[in-house]
N, CA, C and O atoms as a GROMACS GRO file, in nm:
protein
  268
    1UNK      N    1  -3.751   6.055   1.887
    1UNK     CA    2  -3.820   6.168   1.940
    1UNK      C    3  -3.970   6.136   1.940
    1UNK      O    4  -4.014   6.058   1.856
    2UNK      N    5  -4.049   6.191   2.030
    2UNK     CA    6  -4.152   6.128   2.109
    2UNK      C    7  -4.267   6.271   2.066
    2UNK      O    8  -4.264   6.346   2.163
    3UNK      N    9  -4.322   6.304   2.003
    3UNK     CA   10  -4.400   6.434   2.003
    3UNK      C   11  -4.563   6.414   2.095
    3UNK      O   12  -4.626   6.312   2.120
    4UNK      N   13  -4.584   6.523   2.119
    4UNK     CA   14  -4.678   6.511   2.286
    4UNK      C   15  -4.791   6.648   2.191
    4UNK      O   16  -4.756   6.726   2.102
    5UNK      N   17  -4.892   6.637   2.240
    5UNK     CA   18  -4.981   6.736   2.182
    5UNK      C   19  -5.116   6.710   2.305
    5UNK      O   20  -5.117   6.605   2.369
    6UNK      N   21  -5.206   6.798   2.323
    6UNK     CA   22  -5.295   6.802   2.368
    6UNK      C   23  -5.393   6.712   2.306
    6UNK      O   24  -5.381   6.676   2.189
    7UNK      N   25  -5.510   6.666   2.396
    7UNK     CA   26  -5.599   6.570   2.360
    7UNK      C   27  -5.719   6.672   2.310
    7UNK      O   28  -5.815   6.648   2.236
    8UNK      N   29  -5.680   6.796   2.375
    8UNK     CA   30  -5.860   6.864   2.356
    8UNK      C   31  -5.737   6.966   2.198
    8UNK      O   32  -5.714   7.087   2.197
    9UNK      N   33  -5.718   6.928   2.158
    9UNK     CA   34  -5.658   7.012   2.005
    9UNK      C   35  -5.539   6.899   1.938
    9UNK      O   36  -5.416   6.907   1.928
   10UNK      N   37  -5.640   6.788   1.895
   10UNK     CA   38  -5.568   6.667   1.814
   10UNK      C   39  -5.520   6.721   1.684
   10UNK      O   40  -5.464   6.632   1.620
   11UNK      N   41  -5.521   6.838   1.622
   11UNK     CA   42  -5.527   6.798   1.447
   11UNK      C   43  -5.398   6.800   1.434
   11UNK      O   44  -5.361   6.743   1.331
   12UNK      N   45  -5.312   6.845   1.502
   12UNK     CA   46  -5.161   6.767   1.464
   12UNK      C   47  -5.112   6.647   1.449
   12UNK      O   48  -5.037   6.612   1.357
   13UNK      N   49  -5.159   6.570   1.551
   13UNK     CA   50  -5.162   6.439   1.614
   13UNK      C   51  -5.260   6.371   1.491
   13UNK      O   52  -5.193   6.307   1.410
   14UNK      N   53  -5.342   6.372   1.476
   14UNK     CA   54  -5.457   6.322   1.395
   14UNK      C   55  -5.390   6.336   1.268
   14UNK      O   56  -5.418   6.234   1.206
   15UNK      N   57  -5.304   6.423   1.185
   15UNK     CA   58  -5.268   6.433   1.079
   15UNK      C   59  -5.146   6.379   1.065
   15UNK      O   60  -5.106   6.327   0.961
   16UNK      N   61  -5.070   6.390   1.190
   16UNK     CA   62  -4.982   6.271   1.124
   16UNK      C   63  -4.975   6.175   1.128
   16UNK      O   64  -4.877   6.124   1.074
   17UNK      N   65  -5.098   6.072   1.213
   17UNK     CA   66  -5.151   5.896   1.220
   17UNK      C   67  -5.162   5.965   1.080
   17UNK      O   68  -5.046   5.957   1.038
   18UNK      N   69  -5.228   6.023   0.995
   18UNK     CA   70  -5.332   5.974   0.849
   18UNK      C   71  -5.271   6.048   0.726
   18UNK      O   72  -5.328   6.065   0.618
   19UNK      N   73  -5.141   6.091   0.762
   19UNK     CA   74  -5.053   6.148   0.630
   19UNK      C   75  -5.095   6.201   0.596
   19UNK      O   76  -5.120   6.174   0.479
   20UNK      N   77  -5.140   6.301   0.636
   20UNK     CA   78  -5.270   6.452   0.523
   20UNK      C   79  -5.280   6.537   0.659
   20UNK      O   80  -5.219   6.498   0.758
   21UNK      N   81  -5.339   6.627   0.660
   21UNK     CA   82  -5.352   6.751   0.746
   21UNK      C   83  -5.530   6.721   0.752
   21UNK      O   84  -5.590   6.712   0.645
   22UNK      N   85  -5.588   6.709   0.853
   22UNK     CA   86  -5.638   6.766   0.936
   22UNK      C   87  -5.744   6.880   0.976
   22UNK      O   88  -5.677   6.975   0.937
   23UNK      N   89  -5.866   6.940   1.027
   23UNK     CA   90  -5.890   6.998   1.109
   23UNK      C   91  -5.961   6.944   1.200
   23UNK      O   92  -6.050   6.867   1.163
   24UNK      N   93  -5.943   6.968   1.327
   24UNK     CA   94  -5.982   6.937   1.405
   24UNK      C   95  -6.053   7.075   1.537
   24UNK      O   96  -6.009   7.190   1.526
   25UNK      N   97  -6.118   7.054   1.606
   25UNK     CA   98  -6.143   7.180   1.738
   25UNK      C   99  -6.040   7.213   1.796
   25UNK      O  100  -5.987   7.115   1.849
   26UNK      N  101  -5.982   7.313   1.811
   26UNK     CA  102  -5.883   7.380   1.929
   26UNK      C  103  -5.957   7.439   2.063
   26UNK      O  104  -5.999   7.553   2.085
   27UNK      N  105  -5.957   7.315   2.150
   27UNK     CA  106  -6.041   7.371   2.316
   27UNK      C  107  -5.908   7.361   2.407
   27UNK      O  108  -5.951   7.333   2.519
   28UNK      N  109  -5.787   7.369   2.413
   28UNK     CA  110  -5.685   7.310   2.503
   28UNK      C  111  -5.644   7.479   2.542
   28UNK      O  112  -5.624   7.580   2.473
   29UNK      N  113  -5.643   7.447   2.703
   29UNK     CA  114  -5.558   7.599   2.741
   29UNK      C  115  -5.354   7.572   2.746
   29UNK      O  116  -5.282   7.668   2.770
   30UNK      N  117  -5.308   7.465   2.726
   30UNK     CA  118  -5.155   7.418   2.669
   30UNK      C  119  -5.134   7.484   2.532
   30UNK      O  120  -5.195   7.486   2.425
   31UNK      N  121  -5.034   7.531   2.574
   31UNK     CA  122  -4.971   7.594   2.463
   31UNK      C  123  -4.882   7.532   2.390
   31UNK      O  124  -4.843   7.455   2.478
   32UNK      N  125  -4.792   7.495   2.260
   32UNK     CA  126  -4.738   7.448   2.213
   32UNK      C  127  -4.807   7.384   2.035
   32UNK      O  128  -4.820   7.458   1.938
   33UNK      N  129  -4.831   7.280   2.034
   33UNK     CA  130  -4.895   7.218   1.931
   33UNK      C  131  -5.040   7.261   1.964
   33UNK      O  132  -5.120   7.169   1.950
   34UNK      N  133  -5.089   7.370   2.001
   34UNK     CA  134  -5.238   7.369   2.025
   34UNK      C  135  -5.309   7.445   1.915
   34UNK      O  136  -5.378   7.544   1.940
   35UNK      N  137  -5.294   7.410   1.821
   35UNK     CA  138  -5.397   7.417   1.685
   35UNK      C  139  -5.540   7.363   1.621
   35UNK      O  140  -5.563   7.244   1.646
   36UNK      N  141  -5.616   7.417   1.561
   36UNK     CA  142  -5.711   7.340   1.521
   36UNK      C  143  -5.715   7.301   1.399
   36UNK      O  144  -5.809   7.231   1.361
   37UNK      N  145  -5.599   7.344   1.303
   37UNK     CA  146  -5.540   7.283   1.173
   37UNK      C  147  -5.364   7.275   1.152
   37UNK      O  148  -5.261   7.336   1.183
   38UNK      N  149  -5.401   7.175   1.088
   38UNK     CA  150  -5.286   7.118   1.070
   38UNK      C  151  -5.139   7.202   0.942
   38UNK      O  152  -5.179   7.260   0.841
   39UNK      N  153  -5.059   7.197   0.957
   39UNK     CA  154  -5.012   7.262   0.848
   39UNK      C  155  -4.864   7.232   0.796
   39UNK      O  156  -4.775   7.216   0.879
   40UNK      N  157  -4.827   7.219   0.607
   40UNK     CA  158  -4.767   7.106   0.597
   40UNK      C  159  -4.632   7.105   0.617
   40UNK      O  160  -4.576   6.995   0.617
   41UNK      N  161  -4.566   7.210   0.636
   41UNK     CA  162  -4.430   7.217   0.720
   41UNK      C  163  -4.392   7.131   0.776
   41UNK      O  164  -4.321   7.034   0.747
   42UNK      N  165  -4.475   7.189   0.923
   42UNK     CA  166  -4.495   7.145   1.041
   42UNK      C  167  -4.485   6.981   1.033
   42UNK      O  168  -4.407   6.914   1.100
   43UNK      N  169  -4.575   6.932   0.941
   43UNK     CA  170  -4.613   6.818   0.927
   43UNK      C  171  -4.515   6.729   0.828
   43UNK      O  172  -4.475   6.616   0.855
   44UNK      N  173  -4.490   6.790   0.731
   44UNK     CA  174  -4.363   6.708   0.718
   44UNK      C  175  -4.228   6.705   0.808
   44UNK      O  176  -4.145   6.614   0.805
   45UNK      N  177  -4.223   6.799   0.872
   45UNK     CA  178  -4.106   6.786   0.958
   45UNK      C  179  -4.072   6.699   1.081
   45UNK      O  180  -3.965   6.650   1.118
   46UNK      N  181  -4.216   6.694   1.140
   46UNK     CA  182  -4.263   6.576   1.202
   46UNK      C  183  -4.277   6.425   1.166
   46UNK      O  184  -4.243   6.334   1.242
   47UNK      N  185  -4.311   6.414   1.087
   47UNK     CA  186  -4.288   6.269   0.976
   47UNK      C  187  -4.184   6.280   0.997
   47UNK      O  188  -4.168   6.247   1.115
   48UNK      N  189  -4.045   6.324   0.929
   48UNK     CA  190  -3.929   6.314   0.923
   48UNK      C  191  -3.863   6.252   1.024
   48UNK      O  192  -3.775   6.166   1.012
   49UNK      N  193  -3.915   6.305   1.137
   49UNK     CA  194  -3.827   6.312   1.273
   49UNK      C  195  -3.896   6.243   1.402
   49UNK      O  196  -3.842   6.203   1.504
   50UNK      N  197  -4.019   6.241   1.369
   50UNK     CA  198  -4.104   6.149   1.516
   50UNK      C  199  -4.122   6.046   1.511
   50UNK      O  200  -4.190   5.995   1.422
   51UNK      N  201  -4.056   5.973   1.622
   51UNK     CA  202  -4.110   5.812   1.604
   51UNK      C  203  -4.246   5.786   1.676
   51UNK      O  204  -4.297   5.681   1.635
   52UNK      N  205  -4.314   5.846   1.763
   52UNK     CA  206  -4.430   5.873   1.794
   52UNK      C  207  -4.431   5.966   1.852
   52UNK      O  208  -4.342   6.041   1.893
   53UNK      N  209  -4.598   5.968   1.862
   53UNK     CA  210  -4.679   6.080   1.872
   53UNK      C  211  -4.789   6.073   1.992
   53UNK      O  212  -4.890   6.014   1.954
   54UNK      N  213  -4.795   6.108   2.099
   54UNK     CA  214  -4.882   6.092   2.199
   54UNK      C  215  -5.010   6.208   2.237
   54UNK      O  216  -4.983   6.326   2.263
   55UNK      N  217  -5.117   6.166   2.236
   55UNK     CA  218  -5.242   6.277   2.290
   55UNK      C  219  -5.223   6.266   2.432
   55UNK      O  220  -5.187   6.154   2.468
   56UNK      N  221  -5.238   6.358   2.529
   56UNK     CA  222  -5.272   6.394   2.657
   56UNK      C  223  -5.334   6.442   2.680
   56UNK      O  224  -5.391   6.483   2.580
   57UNK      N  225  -5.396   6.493   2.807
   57UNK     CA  226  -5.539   6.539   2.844
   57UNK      C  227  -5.448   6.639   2.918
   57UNK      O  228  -5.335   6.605   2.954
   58UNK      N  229  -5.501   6.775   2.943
   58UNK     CA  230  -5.453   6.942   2.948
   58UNK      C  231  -5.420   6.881   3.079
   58UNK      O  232  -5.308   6.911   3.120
   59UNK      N  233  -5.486   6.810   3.148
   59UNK     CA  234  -5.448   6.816   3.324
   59UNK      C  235  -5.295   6.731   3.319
   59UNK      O  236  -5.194   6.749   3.387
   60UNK      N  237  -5.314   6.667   3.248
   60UNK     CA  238  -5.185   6.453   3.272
   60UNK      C  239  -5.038   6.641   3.195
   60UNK      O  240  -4.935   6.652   3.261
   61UNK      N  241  -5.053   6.723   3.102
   61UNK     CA  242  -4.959   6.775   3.056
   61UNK      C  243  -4.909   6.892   3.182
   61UNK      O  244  -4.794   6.925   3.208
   62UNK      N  245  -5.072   6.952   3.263
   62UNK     CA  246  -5.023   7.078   3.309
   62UNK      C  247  -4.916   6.982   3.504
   62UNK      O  248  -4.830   7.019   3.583
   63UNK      N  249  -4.995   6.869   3.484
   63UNK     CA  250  -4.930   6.799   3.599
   63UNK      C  251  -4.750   6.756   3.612
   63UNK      O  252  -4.680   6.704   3.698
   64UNK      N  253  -4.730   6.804   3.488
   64UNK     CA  254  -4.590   6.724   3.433
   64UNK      C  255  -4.540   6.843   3.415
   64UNK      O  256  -4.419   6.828   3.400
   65UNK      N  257  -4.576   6.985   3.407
   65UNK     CA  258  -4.492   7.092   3.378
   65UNK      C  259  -4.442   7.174   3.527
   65UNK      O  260  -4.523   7.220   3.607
   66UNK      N  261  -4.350   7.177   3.536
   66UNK     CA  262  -4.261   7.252   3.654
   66UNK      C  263  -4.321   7.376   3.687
   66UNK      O  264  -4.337   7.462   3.601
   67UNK      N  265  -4.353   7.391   3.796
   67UNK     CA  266  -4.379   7.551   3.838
   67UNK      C  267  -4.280   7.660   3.827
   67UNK      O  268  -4.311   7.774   3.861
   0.00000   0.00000   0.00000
């Protein structure tokens, strides 16, 4: 499993490259992982289960979502 997060609201993404949580800015209008802290649930559950983790830019995500 492949986890996808916005580029303009990394601290998910950012916390799980560095095994610790994170804050980071939340500027992304994508909804989903769009946080500006990280939190450790979330974050261990992800460890568990993601083999990577990809940043995207709001346009490369809103271009890929179905009307």
């Amino acid at each position: 499993m492949i986890g996808v997060q916005s580029a303009q609201a990394p601290s998910a993404y950012e916390s799980w490259r560095a095994g610790t949580s994170v804050d980071r800015p939340n500027q992304t209008t994508i909804e989903g992982l769009s946080t500006g802290r990280a939190f450790d649930l979330p974050q261990r559950m992800m460890r568990a289960g993601l083999h990577d983790f990809l940043l995207l830019d709001d346009a490369e995500i809103r271009s890929a979502q179905r009307s």
